[in-house]
C-alpha positions in Angstrom: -20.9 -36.0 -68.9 -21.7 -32.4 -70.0 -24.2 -32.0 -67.0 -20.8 -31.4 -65.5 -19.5 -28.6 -66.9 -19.3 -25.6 -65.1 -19.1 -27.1 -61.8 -16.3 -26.3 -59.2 -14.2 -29.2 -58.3 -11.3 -30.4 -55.9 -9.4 -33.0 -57.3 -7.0 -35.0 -55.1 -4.1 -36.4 -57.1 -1.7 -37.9 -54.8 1.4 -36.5 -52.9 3.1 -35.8 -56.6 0.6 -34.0 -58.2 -1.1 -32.6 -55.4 -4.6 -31.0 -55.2 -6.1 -28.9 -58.2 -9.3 -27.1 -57.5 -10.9 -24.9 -60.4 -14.2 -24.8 -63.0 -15.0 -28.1 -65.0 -14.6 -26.9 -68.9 -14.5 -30.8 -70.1 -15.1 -34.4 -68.7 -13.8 -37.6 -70.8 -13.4 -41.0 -70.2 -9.5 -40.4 -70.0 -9.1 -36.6 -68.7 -11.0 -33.6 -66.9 -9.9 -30.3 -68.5 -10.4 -27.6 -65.6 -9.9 -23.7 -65.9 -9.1 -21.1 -63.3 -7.4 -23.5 -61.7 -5.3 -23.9 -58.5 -3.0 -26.1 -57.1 -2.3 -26.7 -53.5 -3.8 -22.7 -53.5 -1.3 -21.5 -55.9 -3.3 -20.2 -58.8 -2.2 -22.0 -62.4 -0.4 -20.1 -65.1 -2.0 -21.9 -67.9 -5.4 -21.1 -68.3 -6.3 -24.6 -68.9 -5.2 -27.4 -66.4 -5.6 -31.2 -68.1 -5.9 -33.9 -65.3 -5.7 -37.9 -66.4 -8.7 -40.1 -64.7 -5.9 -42.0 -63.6 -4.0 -39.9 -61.7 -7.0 -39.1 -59.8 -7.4 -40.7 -56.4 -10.3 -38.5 -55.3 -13.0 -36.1 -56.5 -15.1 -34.0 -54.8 -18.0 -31.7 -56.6 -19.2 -28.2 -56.0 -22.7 -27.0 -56.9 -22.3 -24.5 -59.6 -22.4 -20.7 -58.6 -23.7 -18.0 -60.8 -22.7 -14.4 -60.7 -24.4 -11.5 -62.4 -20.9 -10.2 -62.5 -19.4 -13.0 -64.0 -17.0 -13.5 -61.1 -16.9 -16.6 -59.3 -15.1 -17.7 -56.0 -14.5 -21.4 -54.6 -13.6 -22.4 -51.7 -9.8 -23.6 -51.2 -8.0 -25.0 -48.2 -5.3 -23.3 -46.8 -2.8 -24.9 -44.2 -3.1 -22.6 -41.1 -0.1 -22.5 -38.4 -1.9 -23.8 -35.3 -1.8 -21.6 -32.5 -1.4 -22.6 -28.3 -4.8 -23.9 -27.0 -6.4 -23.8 -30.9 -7.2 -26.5 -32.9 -8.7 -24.9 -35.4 -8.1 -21.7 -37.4 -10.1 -18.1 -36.6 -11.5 -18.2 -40.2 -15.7 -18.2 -40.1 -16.7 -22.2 -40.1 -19.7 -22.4 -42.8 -21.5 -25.3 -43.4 -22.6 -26.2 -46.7 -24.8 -29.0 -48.6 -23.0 -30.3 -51.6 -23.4 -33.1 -54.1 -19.8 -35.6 -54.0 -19.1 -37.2 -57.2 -16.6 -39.8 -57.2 -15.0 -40.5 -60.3 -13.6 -43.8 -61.2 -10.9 -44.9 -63.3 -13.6 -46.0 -65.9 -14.7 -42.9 -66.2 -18.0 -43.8 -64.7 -19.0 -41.9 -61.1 -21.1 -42.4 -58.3 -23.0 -39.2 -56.7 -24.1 -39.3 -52.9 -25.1 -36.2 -50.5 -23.5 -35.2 -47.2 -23.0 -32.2 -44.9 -19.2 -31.2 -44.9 -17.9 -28.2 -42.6 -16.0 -25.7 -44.8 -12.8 -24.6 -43.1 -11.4 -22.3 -45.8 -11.6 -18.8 -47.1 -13.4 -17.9 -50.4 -10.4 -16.7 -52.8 -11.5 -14.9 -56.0 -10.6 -16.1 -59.6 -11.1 -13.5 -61.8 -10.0 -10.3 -59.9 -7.2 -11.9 -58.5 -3.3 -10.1 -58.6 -1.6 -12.3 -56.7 1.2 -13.4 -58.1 3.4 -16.9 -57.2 5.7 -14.8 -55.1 3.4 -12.2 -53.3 0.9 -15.5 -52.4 0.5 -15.8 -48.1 2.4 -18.8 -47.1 1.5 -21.2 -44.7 3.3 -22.2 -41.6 6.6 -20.9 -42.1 9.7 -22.9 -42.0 11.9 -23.2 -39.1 14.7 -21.0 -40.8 11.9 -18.4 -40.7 11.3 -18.7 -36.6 12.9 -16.8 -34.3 14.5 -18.4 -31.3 12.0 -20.0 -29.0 9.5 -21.1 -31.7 9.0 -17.0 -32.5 8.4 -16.0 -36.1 10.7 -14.1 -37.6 10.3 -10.5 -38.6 10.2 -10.4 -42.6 7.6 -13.5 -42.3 5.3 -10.9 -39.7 5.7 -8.3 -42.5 4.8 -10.4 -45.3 1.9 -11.7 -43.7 0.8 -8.4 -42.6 1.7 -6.1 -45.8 2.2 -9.0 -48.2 5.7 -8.5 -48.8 8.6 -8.3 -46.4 9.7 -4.5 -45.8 12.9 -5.0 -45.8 14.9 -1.7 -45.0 11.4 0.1 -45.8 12.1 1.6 -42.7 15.7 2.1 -41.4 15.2 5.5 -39.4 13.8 5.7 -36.0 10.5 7.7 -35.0 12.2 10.7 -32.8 9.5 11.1 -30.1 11.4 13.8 -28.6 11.2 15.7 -31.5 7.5 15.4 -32.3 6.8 16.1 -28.5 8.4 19.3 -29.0 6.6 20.8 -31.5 3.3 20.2 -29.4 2.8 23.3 -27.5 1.2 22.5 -24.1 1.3 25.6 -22.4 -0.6 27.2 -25.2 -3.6 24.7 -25.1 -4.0 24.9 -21.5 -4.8 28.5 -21.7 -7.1 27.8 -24.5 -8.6 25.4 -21.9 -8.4 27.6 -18.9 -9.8 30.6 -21.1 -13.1 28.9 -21.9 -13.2 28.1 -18.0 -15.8 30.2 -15.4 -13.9 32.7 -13.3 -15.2 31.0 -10.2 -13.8 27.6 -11.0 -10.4 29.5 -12.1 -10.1 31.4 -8.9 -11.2 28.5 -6.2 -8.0 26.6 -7.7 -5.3 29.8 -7.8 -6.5 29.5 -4.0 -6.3 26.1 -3.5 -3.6 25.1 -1.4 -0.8 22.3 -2.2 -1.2 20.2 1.6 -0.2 17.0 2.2 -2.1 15.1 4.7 -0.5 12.2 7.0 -3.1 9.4 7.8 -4.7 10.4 10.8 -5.4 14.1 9.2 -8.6 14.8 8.4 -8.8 17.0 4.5 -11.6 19.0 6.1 -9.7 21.9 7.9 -11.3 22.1 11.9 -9.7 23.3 14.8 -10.2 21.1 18.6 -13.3 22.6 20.3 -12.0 24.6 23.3 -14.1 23.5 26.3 -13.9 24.8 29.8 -15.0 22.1 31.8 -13.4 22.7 34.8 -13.6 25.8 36.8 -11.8 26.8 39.6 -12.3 29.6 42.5 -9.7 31.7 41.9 -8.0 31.6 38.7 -4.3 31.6 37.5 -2.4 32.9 34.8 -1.3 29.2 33.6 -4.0 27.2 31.7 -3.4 24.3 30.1 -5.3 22.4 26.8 -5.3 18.8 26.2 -5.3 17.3 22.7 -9.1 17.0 22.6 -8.7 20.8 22.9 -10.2 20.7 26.7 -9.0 23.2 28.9 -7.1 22.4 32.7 -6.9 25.6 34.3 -3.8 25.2 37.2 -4.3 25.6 40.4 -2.2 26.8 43.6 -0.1 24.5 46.1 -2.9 25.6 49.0 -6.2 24.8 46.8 -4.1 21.6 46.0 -3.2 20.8 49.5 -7.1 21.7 50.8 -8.3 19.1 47.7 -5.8 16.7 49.3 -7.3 16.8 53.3 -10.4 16.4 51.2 -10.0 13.4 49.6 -8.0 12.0 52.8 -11.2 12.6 54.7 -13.5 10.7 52.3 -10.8 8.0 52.2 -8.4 8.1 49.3 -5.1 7.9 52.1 -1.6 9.1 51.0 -1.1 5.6 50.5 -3.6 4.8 47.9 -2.7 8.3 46.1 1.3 7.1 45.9 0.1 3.9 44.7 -1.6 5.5 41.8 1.1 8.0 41.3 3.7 5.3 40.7 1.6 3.0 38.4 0.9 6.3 36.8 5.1 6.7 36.4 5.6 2.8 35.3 3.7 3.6 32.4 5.2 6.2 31.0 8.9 5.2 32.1 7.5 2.1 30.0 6.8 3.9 26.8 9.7 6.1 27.5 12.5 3.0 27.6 11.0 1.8 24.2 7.7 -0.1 25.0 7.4 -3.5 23.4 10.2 -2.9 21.2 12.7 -3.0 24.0 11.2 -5.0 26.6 10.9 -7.9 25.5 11.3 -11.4 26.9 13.8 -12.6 24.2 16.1 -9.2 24.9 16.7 -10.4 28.6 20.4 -9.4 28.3 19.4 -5.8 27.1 17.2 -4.5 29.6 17.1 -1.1 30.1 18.4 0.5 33.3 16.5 3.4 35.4 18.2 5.3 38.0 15.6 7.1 41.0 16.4 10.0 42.6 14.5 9.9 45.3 14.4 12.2 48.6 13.7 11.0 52.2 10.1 12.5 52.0 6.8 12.1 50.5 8.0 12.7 46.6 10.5 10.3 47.4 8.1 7.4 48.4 6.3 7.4 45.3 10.0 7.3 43.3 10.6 3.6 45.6 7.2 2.9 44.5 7.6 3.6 41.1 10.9 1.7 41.0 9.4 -1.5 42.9 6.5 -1.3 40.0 9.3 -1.1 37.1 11.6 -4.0 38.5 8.4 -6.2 38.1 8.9 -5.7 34.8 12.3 -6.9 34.4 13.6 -3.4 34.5 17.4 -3.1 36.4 16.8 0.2 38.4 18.9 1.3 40.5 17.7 4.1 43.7 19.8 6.6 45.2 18.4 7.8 49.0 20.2 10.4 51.3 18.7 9.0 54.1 17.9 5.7 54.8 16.3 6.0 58.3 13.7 8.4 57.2 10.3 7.1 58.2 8.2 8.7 55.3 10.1 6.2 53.2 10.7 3.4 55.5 7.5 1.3 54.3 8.4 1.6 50.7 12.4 1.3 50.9 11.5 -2.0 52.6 9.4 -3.6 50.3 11.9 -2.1 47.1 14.7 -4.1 48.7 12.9 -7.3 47.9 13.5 -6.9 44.4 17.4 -7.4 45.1 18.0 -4.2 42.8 20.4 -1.5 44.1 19.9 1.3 46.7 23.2 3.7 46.8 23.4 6.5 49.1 26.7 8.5 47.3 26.6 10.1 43.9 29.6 8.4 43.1 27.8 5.0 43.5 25.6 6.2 40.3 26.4 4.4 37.4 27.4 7.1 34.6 25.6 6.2 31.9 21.5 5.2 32.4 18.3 5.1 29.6 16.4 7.4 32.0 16.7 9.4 34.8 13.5 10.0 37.2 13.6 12.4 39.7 11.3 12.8 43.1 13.7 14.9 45.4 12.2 17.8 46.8 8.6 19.5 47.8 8.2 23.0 48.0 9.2 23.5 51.7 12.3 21.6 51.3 15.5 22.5 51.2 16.5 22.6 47.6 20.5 23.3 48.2 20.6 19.7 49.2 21.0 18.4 45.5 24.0 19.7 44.2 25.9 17.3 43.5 23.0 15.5 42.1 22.5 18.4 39.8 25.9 18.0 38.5 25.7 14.0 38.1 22.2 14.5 36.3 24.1 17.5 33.6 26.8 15.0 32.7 24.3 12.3 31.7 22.9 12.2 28.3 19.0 10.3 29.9 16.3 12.0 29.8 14.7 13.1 33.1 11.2 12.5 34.3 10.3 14.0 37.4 7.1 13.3 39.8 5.2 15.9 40.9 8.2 18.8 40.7 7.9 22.0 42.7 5.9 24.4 40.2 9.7 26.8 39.6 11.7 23.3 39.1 14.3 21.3 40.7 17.4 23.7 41.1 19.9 22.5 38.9 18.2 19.7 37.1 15.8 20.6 34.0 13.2 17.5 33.8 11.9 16.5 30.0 8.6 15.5 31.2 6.7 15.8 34.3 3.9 14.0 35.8 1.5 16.1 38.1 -1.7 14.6 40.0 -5.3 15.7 40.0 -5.0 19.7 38.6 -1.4 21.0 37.5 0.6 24.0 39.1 1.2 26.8 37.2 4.4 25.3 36.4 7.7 26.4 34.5 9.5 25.6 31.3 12.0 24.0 33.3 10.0 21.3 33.6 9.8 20.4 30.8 6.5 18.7 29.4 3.4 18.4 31.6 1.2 15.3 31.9 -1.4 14.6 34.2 -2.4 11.8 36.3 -5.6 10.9 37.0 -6.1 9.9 41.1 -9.7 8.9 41.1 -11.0 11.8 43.1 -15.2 11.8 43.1 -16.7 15.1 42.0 -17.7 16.1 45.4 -14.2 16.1 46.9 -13.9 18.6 44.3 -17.3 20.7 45.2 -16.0 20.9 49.2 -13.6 23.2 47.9 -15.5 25.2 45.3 -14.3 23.4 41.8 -16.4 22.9 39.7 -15.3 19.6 38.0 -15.9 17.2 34.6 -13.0 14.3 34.0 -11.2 15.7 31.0 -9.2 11.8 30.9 -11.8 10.0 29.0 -10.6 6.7 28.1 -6.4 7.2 29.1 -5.3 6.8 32.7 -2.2 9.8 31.8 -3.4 12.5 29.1 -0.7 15.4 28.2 -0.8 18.8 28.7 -0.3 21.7 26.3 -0.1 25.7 27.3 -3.1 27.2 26.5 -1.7 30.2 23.8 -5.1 31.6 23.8 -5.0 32.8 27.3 
C-alpha cells in the first residue's frame, strides 16, 4: 500500500479516540502511522501518531498536495458556535473532488469518487505556533456565557487576541484629558486664514435670526399701495397687513357716502345688518372661538354685556346681540330708554331670545367675558354715560365698541373698534381699528369723488394699522 504514502487523511476512530487527520508516512495490514498529525484539531505532540485498523470506523483520503516550499496545509473541521438565523458558519464553502478510501479491518480498501462541500479552514502544519493552550476553542461552555446566553468577556478576548487580557488593561481612557490637549481655536484660524476675504466678511455680517413658520428667510418689506384716494385728505392714514393703505375720511364725506348708498339702495337697515354680523364675528373669536364654544361646554358659555344707546349705534348693538344669542351666547343688554323708536324694531325682535334687557347700572352683572359698547354718535350727548363709565372701569372684559365717535367714548377706553366703509381719523382711545366691509359698489364711491379699489380681498373684517410713514 505504498501508493498511499504521502496522502492527507481523516481518520474517524469512534467517540474515545476521536478524529486524527495528518500525512500517511506508513500503511499495514494492522496500523496506519500518520505524521503532522491532529486530533479533534488539536495538533499532536508526537511527531508520529500510530492508529490500529481496528480502531478505525471510517477513512477518508485526500489527494496529495505539493509545495515548492515544502509546507503543506489540510483541511480540518472545526465546531463553529451557530449564530441566530445561521446554519452554517461565515468561513468560504469550497468544493473539492477527492478520491474516498475506505479501509477495512482486513486491511483491504475500496476507492470510489464523490463531490464533498468543505466546511473548514486550511490550518498550516509546519509554520504552526500554536500551542495546546493558546488553540481557538469552539463553542464555549455555559460557565463561559454571560447571562442571557451572552459570551463572556475573557472568551471575546481570547477569540479576538488569542489569549484572554486579563487586567491587560485596568485604567480608563480619560477623554477629557485628550480633548484638552486638542486646540480648536487654533485650527479654526488656520482654517479661516486660508479662507477669501469675501467669504470671511459676508459671515462677520451675517446675522443670528430666528424665523417662526410663516417668516419668509428672504428679508421684504409689504408693498405700500395707495389704492384708495380721497378728495380731501387727512392727517390719519391707516395700512393693512398686506401693506395697503386706508386713508380716513371725515364724519361729513362719510355721511354724503351714506345718502349715497341709501339712494342706490343699501337702506340703514341692510347696513346695521352687516354691521352686526360684522360684530358676531369678532365677539366670536374674541370669547375664544371653537375652543370655547362648543356644544359639549353648554354649562360654560360665555356671557356678553351690550351697551347700547336709544339711537342708531345702539340698534346695531341689539342686533349684534340677537346675532350672538343664536349662537348660544348668554348676553345680556342694557337700554336707557326703552320707548325709543330708532330701536324699537330691533329691541323687539332681541326679546325673543329670552336673554336679559336691564335698564339700571346696578342690574349689570359685575363680572362679564366682554364688554361691547354702541352708546353715543357724535351729536349726542356724551355726559349721559357716567355711570356706565364707572361700571365699565371696575370690570376687568375687554371692550369692543361699534362705530365710536373718532375722540372716544368719554370715560370708557374700547380695546378694539369696528368702523364701516372708510375709518375716521380716530384716537388712541379707541383702541385697535378694524374695518368692515358694507358692500358699497364703486360708483357710490365716484358720486362723491373717491376714487376706490376693495382693499378686503378674501376677509369680510381686515385690521387696521397707523400708517408711521405719513
Amino acid at each position: 500500500m505504498a501508493q498511499w504514502t504521502g496522502y492527507m487523511v481523516s481518520v474517524e476512530c469512534g467517540n474515545n479516540l476521536g478524529t486524527f487527520q495528518g500525512e500517511i508516512l506508513s500503511v499495514t495490514d494492522s496500523k496506519l502511522s500518520l505524521a503532522k498529525a491532529f486530533c479533534n484539531g488539536i495538533p499532536c505532540d508526537n511527531p508520529e501518531v500510530l492508529i490500529r485498523t481496528s480502531d478505525i470506523i471510517d477513512l477518508k483520503l485526500i489527494d496529495k498536495q505539493s509545495s515548492p516550499t515544502g509546507r503543506s496545509t489540510i483541511t480540518v473541521a472545526k465546531p463553529i458556535a451557530k449564530r441566530e438565523n445561521k446554519s452554517q458558519s461565515n468561513i468560504t464553502e469550497t468544493n473539492t473532488t477527492s478520491n474516498k478510501s475506505v479501509f477495512n479491518q482486513n486491511g483491504s480498501h475500496q476507492q470510489q469518487h464523490s463531490n464533498d462541500t468543505a466546511k473548514s479552514k486550511p490550518i498550516d502544519i509546519n509554520n504552526s505556533k500554536m500551542t495546546m493552550s493558546e488553540a481557538p476553542k469552539g463553542t464555549p461552555i455555559k460557565k463561559e456565557r454571560g447571562g442571557k446566553g451572552k459570551w463572556s468577556r475573557s472568551w471575546k478576548d481570547e477569540a479576538c487576541f488569542g489569549s484572554p487580557l486579563g487586567d491587560a488593561i485596568t485604567k480608563d481612557f480619560d477623554f477629557e484629558k485628550m480633548l484638552a490637549l486638542f486646540d480648536k481655536q487654533a485650527v479654526w484660524d488656520e482654517i479661516n486664514s486660508k479662507r477669501p476675504d469675501n467669504i470671511k466678511s459676508s459671515e462677520q455680517n451675517k446675522k443670528q435670526t430666528k424665523y417662526r413658520h410663516d417668516e419668509n428667510v428672504i428679508t421684504s418689506t409689504p408693498a405700500s399701495l395707495r389704492q384708495i384716494i380721497v378728495p380731501q385728505q387727512e392727517k390719519c392714514e391707516y395700512v393693512t397687513d398686506d401693506g395697503l393703505i386706508v386713508p380716513s375720511i371725515s364724519r361729513l364725506l362719510r355721511t354724503r357716502l351714506f345718502l349715497m348708498g341709501e339712494r342706490a339702495g343699501i337702506s340703514w337697515e341692510r347696513r346695521t345688518e352687516l354691521m352686526g354680523r360684522a360684530t358676531t364675528e369678532m365677539a366670536l373669536q374674541l370669547l375664544g372661538g371653537a375652543h370655547r364654544l362648543n356644544p359639549n361646554n353648554i354649562h360654560q358659555m360665555p356671557t356678553v354685556v351690550f351697551l347700547c344707546g336709544s339711537n342708531r349705534p345702539g340698534s346695531v348693538g341689539l342686533n349684534a346681540a340677537r346675532q350672538l344669542a343664536s349662537h348660544g351666547v348668554h348676553t345680556i343688554v342694557f337700554v336707557p330708554n326703552l320707548d325709543s323708536g330708532l330701536i324699537h324694531k330691533e329691541l323687539e325682535l332681541y326679546k325673543l331670545t329670552r336673554n336679559k334687557v336691564v335698564t339700571d347700572v346696578s342690574q349689570l352683572p359685575e363680572l362679564t367675558d366682554l364688554i361691547i359698547v354702541s352708546l353715543c354718535e357724535e351729536s349726542d350727548n356724551l355726559k349721559l354715560y357716567i355711570a356706565l363709565a364707572e361700571w365699565t372701569l371696575k370690570n376687568k372684559a375687554s371692550v369692543l365698541a361699534i362705530d365710536p365717535p373718532a375722540s372716544g367714548t368719554p370715560g370708557i377706553i374700547a380695546k378694539y373698534s369696528l368702523a364701516p366703509v372708510l375709518p375716521l381719523p380716530h384716537s388712541t382711545e379707541n383702541g385697535k381699528i378694524y374695518l368692515c366691509n358694507l358692500g358699497f359698489p364703486v360708483d357710490v364711491f365716484k358720486h362723491v369723488d373717491i376714487m376706490y379699489r376693495s382693499p378686503f380681498g378674501s376677509k369680510f373684517v381686515i385690521p387696521l394699522h397707523p400708517n408711521d410713514g405719513v
